[in-house]
C-alpha positions as CSV (number, residue, x, y, z in Angstrom):
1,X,-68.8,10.7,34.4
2,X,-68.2,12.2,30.8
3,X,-67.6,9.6,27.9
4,X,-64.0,9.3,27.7
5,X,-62.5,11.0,24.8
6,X,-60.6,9.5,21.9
7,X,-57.0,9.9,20.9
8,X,-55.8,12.4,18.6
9,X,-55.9,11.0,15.4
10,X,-51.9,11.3,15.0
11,X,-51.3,9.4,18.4
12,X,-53.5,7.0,17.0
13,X,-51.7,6.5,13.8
14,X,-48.9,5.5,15.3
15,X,-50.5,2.4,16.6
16,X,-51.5,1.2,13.2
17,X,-48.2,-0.1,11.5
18,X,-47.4,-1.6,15.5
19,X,-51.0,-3.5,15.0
20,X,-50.8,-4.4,11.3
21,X,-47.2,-6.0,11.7
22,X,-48.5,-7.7,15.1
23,X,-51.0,-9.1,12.9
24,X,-49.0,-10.4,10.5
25,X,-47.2,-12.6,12.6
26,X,-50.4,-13.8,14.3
27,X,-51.7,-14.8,11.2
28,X,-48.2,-16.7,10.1
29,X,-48.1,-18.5,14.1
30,X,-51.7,-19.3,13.3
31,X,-50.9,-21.3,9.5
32,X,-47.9,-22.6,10.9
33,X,-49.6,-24.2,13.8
34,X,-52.0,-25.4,11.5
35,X,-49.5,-27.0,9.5
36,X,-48.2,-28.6,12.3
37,X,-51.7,-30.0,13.7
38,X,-51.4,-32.5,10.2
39,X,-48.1,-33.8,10.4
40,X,-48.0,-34.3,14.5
41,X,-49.0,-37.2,16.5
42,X,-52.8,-36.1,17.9
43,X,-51.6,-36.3,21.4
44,X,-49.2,-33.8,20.7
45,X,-51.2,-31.3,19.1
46,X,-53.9,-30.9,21.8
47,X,-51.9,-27.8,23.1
48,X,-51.1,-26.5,19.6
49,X,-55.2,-26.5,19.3
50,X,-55.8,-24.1,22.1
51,X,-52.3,-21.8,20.3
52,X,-54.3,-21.8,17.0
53,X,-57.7,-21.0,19.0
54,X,-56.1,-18.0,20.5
55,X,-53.9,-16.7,17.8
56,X,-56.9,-16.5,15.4
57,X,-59.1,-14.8,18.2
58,X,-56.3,-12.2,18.8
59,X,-56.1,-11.5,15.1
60,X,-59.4,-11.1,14.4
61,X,-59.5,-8.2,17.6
62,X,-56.4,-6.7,16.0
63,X,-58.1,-6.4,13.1
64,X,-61.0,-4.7,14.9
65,X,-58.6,-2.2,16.3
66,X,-57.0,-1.4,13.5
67,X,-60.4,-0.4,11.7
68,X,-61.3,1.5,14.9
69,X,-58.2,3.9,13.8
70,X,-61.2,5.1,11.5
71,X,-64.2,6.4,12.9
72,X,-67.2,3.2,12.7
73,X,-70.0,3.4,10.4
74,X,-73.0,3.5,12.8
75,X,-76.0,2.0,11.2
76,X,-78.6,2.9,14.0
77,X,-81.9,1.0,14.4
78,X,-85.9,0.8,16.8
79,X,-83.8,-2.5,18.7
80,X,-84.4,-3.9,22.5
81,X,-82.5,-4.7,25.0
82,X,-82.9,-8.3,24.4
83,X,-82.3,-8.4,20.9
84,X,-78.9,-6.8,21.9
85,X,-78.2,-9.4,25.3
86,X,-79.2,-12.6,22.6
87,X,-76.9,-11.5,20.1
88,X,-74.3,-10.7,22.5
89,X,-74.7,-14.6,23.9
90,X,-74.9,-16.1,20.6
91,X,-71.2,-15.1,20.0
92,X,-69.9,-17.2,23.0
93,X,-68.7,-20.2,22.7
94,X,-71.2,-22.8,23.7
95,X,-69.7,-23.7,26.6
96,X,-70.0,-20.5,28.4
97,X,-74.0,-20.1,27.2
98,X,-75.1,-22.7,29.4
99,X,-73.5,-20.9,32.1
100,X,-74.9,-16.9,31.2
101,X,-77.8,-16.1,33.4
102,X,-79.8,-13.7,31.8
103,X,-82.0,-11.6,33.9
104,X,-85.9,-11.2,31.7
105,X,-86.8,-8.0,33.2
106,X,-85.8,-5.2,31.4
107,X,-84.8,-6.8,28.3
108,X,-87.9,-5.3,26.0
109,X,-86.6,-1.8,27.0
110,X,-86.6,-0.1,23.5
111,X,-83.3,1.9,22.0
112,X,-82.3,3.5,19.3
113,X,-78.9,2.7,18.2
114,X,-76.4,0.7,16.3
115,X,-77.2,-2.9,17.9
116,X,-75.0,-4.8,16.1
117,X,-72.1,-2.8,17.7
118,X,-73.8,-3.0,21.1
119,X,-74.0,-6.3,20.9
120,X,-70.1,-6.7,19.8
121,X,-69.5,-4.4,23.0
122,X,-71.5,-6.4,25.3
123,X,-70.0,-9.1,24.0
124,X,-66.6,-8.4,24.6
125,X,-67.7,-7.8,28.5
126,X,-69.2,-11.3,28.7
127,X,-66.0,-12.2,27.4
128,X,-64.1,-10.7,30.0
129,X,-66.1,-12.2,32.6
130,X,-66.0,-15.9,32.0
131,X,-62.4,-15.4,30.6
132,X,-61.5,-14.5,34.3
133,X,-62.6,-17.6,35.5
134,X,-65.7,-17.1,36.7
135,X,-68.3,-20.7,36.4
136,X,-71.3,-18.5,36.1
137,X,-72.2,-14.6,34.5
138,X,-75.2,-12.7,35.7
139,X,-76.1,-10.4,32.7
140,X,-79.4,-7.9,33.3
141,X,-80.5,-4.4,31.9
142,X,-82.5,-1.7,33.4
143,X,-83.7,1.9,32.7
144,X,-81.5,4.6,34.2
145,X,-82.9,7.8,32.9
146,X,-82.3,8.3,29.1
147,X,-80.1,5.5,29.0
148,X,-80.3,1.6,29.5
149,X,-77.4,-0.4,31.6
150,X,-76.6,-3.5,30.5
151,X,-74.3,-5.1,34.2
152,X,-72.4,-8.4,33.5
153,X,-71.4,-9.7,37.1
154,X,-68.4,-12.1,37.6
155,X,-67.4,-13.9,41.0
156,X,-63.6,-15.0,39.4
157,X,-61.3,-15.6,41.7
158,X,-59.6,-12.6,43.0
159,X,-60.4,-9.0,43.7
160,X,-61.9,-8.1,40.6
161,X,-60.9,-5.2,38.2
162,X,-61.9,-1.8,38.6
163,X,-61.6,0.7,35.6
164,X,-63.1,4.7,35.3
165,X,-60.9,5.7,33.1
166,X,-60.3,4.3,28.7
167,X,-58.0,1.2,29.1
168,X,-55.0,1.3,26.3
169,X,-54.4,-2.0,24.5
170,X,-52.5,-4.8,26.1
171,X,-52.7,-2.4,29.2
172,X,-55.2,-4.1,31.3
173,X,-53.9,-7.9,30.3
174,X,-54.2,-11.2,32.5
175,X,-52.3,-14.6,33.0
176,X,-52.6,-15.9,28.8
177,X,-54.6,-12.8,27.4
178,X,-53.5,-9.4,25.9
179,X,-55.8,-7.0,27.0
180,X,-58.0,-6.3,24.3
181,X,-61.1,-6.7,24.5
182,X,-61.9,-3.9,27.0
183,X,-60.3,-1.2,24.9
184,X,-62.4,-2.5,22.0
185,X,-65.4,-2.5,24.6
186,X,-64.6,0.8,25.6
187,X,-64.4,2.6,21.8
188,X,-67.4,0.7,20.7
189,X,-69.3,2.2,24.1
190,X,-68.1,5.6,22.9
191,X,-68.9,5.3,19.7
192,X,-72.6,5.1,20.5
193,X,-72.6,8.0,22.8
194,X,-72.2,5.5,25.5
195,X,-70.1,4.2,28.1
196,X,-68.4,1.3,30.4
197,X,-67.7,1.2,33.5
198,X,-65.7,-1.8,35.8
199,X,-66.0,-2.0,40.0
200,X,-65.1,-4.7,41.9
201,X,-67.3,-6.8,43.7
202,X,-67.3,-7.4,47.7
203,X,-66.1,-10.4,48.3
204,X,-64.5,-10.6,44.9
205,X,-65.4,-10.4,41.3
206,X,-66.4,-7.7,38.8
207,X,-69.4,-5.5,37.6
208,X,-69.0,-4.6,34.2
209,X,-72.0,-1.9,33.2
210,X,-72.5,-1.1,29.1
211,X,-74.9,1.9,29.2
212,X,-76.5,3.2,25.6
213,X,-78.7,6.1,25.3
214,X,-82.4,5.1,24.9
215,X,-82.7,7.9,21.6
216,X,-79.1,8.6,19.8
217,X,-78.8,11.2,17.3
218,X,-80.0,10.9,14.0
219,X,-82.8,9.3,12.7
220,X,-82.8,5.6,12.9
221,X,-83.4,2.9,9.5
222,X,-86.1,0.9,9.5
């Protein structure tokens, strides 16, 4: 299946003011609840704890999008797979690392692209995963012709999500989350000259795949 192409760049001006104001008002939830976390009993600002969590982690994805209205910088580099799967699990929280099962073979297959970027991509599927509810995430690579396939499998409850096509923002959202994090995942795939993929799993849960070209274009920094 072709990468999925981008918006126009005037349909995708239209979402920035949207974002930037959404933002703001993140941001002002976010010190407000802050404020309230010092002048509330601590009983009643364990609920306010998880608000602040997740107003600050949509804010900084809104922020993401809105610099993805520009095309990314790509800074590509000689990585591996496992450089790009480590960094991708050091940016969970350290409750979900204990439970990421990380497949060894496969991970010292060599690429040739931004990894820091991968690794945000990849990172945003693990995301998805445990954010579903899933206890544990099954994350492995392999070589599928010029490109390598990261797959991040779920068993959450449910029938899983299934997604071909480029997810719009807040499109694709669950029970508590907006639906970011696979658009992002899905421009930062592109970006590389790559893709994702989602298919549901029988019996239920999901199969997220990241593939990357093994060589991009361009000549990598050393």
């Amino acid at each position: 299946m072709p990468a999925p192409e981008l918006k126009s760049k005037s349909r995708r001006s239209l979402h920035a003011p949207a974002l930037a104001e959404l933002r703001v008002a993140l941001r002002a939830f976010a010190r407000g609840s802050e404020h309230a976390r010092h002048h509330t009993a601590p009983r009643a600002t364990e609920g306010g704890a998880d608000a602040l969590a997740e107003a600050r982690r949509l804010a900084r994805e809104l922020d993401d999008l809105i610099a993805y209205e520009r095309a990314p910088r790509l800074r590509r580099v000689q990585c591996s797979a496992r450089e790009i799967a480590l960094a991708a699990r050091l940016s969970l929280p350290k409750a979900w690392r204990t439970r990421l099962l990380i497949v060894q073979d496969g991970l010292d297959l060599p690429l040739c692209t931004d990894g820091a970027l991968a690794a945000r991509a990849l990172s945003r599927l693990l995301h998805n995963a445990f954010e579903a509810g899933s206890e544990f995430v099954l994350l492995s690579a392999a070589r599928r012709g010029a490109r390598v396939c990261f797959s991040v499998l779920d068993r959450a409850p449910g029938h899983g999500i299934a997604l071909e096509r480029a997810p719009e923002p807040f499109a694709v959202a669950r029970a508590g989350h907006a639906g970011i994090g696979l658009a992002l995942a899905w421009r930062e795939a592109h970006a590389l000259d790559g893709r994702v993929e989602l298919s549901r799993l029988q019996g239920g849960g999901t199969r997220a795949q990241l593939e990357l070209r093994v060589e991009a274009n361009g000549r990598p920094r050393r």
